[in-house]
MMTF fields as JSON, N, C-alpha, C and O atoms, coordinates in Angstrom:
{
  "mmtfVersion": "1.0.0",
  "mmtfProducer": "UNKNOWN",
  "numBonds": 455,
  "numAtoms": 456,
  "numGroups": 114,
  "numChains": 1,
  "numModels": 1,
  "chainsPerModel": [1],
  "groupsPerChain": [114],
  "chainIdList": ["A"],
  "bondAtomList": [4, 2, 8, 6, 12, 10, 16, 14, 20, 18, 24, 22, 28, 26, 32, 30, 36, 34, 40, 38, 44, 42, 48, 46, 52, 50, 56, 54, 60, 58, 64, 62, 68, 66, 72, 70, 76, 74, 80, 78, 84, 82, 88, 86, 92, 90, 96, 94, 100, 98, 104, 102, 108, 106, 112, 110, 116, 114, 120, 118, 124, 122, 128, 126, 132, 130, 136, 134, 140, 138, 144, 142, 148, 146, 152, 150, 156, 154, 160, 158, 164, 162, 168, 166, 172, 170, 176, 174, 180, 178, 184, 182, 188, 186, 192, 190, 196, 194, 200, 198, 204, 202, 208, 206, 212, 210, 216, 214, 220, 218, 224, 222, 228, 226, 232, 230, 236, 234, 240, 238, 244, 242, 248, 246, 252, 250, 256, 254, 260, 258, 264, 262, 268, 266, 272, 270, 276, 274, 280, 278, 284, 282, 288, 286, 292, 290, 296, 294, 300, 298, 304, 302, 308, 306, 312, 310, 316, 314, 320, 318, 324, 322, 328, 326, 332, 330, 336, 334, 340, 338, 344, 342, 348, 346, 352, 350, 356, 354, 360, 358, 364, 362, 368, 366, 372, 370, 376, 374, 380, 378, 384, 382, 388, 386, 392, 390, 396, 394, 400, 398, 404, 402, 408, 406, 412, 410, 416, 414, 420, 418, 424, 422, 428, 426, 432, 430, 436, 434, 440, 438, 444, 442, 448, 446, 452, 450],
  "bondOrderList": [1, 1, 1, 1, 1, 1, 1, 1, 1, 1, 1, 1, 1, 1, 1, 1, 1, 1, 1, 1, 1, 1, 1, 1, 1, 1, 1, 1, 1, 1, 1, 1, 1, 1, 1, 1, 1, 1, 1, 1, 1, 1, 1, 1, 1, 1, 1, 1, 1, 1, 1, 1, 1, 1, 1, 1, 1, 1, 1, 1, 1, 1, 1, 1, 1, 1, 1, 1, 1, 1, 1, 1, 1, 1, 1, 1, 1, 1, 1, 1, 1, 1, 1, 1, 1, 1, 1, 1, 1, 1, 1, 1, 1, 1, 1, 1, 1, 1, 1, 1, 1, 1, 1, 1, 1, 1, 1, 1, 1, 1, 1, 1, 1],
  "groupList": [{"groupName": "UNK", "atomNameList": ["N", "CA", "C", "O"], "elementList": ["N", "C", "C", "O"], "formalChargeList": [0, 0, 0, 0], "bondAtomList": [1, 0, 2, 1, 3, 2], "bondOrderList": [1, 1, 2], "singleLetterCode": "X", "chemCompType": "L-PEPTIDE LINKING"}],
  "groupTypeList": [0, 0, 0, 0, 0, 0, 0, 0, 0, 0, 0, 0, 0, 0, 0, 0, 0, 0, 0, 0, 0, 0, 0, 0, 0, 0, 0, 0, 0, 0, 0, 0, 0, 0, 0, 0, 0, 0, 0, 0, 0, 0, 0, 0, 0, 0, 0, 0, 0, 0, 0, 0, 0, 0, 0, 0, 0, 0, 0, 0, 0, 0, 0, 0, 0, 0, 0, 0, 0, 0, 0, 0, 0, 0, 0, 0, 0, 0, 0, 0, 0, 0, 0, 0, 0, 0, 0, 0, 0, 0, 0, 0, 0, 0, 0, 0, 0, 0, 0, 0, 0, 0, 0, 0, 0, 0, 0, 0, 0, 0, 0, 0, 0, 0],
  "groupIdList": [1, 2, 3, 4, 5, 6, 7, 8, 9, 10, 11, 12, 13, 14, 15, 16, 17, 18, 19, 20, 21, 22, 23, 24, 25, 26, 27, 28, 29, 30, 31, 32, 33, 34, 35, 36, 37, 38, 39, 40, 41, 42, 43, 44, 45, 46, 47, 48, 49, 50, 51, 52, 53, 54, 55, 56, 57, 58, 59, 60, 61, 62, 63, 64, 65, 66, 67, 68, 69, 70, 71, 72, 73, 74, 75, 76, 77, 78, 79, 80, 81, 82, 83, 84, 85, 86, 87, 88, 89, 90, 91, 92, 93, 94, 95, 96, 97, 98, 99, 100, 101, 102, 103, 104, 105, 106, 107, 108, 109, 110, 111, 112, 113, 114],
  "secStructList": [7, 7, 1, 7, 7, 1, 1, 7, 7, 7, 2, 2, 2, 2, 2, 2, 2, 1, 1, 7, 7, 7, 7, 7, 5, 7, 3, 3, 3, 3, 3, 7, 1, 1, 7, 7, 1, 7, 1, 1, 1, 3, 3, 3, 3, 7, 7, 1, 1, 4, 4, 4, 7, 3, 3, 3, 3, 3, 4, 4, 4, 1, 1, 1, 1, 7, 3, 3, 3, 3, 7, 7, 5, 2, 2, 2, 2, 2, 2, 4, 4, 4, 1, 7, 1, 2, 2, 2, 2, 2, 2, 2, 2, 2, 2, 2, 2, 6, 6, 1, 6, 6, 7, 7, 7, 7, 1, 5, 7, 7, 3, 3, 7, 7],
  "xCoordList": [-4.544, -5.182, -6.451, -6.815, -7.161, -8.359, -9.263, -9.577, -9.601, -10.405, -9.886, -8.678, -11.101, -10.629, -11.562, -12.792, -10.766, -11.584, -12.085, -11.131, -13.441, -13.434, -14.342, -15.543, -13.669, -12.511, -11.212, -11.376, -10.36, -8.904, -9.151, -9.863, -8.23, -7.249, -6.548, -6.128, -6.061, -4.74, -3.901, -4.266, -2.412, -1.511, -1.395, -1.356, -1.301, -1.087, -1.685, -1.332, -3.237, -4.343, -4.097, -4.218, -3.587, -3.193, -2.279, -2.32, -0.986, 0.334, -0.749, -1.197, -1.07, -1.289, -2.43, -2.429, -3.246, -3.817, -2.585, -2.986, -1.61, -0.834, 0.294, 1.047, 0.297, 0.95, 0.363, 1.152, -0.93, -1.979, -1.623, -1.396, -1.592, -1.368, -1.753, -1.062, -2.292, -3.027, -2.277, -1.593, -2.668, -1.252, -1.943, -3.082, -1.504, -1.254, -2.197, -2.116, -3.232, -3.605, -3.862, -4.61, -3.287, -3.912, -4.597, -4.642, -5.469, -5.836, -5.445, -5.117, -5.497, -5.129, -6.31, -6.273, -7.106, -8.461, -8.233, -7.632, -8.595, -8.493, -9.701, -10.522, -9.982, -11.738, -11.014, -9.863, -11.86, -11.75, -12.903, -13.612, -13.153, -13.787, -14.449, -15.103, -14.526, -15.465, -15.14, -14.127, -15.844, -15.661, -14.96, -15.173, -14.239, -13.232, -12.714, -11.998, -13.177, -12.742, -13.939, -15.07, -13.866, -15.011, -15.449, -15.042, -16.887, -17.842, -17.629, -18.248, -16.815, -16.782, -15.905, -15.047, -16.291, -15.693, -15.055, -15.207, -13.555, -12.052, -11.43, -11.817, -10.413, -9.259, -8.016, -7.564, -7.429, -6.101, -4.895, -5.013, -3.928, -2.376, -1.636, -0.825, -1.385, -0.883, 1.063, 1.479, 1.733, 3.447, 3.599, 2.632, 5.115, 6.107, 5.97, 5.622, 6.219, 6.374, 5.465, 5.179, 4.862, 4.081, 4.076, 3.127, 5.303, 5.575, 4.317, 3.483, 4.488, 3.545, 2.836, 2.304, 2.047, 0.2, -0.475, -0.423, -1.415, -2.472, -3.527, -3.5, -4.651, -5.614, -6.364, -5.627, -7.59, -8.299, -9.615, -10.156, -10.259, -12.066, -12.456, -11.896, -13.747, -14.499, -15.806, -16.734, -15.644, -16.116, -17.678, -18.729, -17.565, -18.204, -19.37, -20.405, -19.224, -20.54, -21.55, -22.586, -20.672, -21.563, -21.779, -22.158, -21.481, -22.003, -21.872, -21.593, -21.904, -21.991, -20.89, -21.022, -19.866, -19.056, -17.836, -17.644, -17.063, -15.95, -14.969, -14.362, -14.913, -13.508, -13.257, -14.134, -12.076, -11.023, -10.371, -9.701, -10.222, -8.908, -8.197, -8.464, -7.102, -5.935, -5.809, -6.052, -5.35, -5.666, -4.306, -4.334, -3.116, -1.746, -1.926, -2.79, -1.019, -1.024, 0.799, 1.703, 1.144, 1.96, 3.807, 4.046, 4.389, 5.855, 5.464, 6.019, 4.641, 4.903, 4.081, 4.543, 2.832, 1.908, 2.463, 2.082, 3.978, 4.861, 5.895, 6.816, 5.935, 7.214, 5.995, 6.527, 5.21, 4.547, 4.032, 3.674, 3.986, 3.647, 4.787, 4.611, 5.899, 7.612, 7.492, 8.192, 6.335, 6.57, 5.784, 5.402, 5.571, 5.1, 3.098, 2.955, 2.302, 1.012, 0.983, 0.026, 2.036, 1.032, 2.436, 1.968, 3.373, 3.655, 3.363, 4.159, 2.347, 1.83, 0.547, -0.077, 0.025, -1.119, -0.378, -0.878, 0.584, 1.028, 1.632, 1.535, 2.197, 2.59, 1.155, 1.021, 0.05, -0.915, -1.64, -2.479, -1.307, -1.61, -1.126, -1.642, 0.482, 1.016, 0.874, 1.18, 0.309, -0.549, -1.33, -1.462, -1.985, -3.463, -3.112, -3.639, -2.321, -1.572, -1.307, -1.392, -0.854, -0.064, -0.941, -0.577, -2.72, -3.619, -4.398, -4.609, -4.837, -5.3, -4.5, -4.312, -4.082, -2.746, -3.407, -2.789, -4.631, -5.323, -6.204, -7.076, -5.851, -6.426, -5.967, -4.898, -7.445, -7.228, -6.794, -6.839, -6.048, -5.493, -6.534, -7.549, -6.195, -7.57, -7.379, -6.559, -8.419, -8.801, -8.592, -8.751, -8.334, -8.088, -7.484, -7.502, -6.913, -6.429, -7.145, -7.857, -6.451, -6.78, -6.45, -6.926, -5.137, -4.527, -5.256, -5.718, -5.206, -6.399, -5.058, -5.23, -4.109, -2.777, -3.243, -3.47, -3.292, -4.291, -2.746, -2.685],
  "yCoordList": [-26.012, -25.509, -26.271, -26.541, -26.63, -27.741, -26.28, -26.126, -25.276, -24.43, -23.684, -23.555, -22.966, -21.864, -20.944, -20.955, -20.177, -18.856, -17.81, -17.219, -17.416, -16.967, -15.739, -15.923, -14.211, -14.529, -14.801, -14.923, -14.818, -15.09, -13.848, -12.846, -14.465, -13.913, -13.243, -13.538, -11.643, -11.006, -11.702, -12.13, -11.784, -12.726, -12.796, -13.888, -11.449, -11.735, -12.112, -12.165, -12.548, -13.068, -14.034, -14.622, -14.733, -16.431, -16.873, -18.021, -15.882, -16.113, -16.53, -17.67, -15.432, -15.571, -16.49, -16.594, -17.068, -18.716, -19.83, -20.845, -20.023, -20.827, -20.781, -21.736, -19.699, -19.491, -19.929, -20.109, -20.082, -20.784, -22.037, -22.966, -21.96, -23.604, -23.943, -23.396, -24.387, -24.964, -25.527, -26.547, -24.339, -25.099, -25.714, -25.953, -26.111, -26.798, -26.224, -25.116, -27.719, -26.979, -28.334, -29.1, -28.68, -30.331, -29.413, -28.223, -31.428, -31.035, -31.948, -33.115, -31.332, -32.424, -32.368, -31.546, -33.174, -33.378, -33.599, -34.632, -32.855, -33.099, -33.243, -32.327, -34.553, -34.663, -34.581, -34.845, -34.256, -33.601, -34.452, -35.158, -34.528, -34.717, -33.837, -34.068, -32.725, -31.494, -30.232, -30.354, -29.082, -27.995, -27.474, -27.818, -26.721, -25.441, -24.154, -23.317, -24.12, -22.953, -21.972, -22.419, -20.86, -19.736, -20.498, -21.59, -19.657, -20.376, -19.476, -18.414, -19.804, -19.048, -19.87, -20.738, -19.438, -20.016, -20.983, -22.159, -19.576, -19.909, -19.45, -18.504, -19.999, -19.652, -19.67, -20.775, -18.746, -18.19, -18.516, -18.384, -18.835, -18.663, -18.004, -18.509, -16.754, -15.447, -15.915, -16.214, -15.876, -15.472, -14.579, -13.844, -14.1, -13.548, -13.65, -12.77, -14.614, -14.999, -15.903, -16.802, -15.857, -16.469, -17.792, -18.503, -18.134, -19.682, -20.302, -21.187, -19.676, -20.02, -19.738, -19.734, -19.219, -19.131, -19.969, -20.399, -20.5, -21.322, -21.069, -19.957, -21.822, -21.833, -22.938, -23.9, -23.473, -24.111, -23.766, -22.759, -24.851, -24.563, -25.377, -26.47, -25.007, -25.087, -25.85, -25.282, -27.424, -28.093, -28.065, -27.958, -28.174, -27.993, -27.014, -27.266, -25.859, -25.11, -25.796, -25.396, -26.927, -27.298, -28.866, -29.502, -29.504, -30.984, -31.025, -32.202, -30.544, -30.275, -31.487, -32.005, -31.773, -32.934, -31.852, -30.948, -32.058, -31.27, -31.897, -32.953, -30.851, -31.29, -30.297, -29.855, -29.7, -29.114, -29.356, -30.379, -28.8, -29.054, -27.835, -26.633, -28.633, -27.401, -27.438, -28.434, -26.099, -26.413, -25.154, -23.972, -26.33, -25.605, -25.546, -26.248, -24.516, -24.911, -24.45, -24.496, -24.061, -23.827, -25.279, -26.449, -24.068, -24.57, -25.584, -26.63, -25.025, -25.419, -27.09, -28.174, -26.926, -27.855, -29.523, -30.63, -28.706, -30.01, -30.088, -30.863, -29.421, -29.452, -30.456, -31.539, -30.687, -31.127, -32.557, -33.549, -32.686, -34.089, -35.245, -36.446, -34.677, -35.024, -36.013, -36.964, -35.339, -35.796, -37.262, -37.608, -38.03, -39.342, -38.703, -37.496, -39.215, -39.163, -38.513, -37.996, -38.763, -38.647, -37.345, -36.274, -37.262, -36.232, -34.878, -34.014, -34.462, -33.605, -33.501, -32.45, -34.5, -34.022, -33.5, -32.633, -34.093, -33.522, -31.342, -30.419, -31.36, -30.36, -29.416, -28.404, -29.893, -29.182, -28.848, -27.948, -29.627, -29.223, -28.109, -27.076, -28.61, -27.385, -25.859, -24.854, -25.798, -24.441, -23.889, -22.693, -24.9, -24.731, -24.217, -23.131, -24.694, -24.702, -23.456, -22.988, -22.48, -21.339, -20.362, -19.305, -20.522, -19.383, -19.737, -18.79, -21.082, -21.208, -22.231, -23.35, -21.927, -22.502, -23.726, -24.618, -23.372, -24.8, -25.715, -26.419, -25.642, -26.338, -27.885, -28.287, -28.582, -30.297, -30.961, -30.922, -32.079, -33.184, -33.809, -34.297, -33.783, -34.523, -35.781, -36.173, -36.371, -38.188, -38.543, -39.753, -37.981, -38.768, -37.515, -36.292, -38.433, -37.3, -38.295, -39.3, -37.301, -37.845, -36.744, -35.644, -37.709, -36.124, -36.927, -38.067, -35.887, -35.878, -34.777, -33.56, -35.292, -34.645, -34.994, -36.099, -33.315, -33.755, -33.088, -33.068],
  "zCoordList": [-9.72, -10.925, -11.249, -12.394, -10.01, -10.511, -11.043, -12.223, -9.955, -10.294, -11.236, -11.435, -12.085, -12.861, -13.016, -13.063, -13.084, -13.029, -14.173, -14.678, -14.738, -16.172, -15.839, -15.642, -15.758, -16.757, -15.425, -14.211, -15.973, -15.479, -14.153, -14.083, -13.254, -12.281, -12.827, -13.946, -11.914, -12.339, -11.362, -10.268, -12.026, -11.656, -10.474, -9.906, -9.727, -8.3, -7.288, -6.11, -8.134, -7.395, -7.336, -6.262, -8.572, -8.592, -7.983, -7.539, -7.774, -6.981, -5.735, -5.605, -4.881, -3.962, -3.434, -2.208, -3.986, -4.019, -4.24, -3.67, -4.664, -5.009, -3.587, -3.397, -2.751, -1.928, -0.47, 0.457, -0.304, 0.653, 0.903, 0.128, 2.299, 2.96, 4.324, 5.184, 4.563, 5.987, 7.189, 7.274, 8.348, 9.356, 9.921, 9.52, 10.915, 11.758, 13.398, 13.928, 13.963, 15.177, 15.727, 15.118, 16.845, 17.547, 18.541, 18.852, 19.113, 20.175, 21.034, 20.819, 22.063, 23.356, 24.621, 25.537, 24.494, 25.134, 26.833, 27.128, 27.783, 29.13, 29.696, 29.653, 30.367, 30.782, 32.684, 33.031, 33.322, 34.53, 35.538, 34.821, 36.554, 37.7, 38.104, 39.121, 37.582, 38.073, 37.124, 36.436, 37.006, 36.373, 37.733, 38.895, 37.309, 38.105, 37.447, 37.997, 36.201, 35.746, 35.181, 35.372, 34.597, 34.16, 33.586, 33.19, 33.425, 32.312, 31.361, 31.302, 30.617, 29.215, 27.833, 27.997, 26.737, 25.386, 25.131, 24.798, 25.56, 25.863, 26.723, 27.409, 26.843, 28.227, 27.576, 27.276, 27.322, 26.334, 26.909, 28.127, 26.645, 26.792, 26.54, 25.763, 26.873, 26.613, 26.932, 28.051, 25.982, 26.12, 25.738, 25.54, 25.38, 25.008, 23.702, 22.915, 23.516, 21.784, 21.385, 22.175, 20.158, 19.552, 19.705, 20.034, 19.424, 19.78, 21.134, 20.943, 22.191, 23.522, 23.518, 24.628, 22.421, 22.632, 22.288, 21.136, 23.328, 22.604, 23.291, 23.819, 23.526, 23.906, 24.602, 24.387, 25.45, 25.625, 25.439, 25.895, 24.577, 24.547, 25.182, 25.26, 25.943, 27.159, 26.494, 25.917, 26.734, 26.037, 26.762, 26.129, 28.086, 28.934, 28.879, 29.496, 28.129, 27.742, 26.247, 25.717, 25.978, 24.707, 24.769, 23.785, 26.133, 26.099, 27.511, 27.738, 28.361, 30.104, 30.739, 31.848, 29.827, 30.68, 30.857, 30.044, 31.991, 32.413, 31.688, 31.868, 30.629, 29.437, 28.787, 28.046, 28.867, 28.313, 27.174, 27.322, 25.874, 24.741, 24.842, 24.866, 24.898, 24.608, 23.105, 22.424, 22.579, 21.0, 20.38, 20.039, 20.503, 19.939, 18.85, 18.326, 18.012, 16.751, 16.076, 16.91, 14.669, 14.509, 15.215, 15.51, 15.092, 15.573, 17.214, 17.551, 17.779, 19.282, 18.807, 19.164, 17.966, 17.516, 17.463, 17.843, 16.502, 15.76, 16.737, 16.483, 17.84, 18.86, 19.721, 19.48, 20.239, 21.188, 20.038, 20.672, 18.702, 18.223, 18.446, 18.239, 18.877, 18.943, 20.582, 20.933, 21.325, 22.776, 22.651, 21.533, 23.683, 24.409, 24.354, 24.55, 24.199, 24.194, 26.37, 26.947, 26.822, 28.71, 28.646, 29.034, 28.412, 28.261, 27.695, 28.064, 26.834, 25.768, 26.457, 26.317, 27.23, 27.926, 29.59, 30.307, 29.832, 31.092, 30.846, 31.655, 29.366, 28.991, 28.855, 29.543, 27.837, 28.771, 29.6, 29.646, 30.327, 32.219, 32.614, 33.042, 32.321, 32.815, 32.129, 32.769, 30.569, 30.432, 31.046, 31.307, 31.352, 32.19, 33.405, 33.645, 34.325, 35.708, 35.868, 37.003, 34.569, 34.632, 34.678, 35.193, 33.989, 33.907, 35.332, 36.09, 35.728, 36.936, 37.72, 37.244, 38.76, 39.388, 40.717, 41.297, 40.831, 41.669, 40.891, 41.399, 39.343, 38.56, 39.262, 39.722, 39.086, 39.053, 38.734, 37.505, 39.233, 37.939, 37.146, 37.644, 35.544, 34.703, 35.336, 36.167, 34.691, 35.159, 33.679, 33.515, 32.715, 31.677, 30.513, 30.647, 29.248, 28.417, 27.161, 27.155, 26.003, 24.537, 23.578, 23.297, 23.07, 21.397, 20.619, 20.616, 19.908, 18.481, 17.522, 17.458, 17.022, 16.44, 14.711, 14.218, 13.89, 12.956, 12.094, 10.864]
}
């Protein structure tokens, strides 16, 4: 209730501001030895269920170093803050592994778990 609004909100405008809440998205930073994948944006993680989608941005089109973030968010986000720091980067490898399957081993990792 810091803001206010004049004149007033109808109620269900206010419910539904009061109902707003900010999830959840880490990242898990993969720097590489070489580019090997498209030159584009992102590179998606398509499942079954919501739970297994995430993504990687292609850091690489906006500072030319071969680096990857995987960028979970939600349930899987707080299921993967639960793991070991070389495990959670080994877990997104293996995302990565699954859209391009002769992907490289990184030379280094780094969560950034916000």
């Amino acid at each position: 209730k810091t803001i206010r609004f004049e004149p007033r909100l109808p109620e269900w405008k206010e419910e539904a501001i009061r109902e707003l809440t900010v999830g959840v998205e880490n990242k898990i930073v993969l720097h590489f030895g070489q580019v090997f994948w498209p030159n584009v944006e992102f590179i998606g993680v398509v499942s079954s269920s919501t739970y297994g989608c995430s993504y990687f941005l292609n850091l690489h089109k906006a500072t030319g170093h071969p680096v990857l973030v995987y960028m979970p968010a939600g349930r899987l986000a707080r299921d993967i803050e639960k793991m070991s720091d070389e495990a959670a980067a080994q877990f997104a490898f293996s995302q990565l592994k699954k859209i391009l399957p002769n992907a490289a081993e990184p030379v280094s990792s780094l969560l950034a778990i916000t």
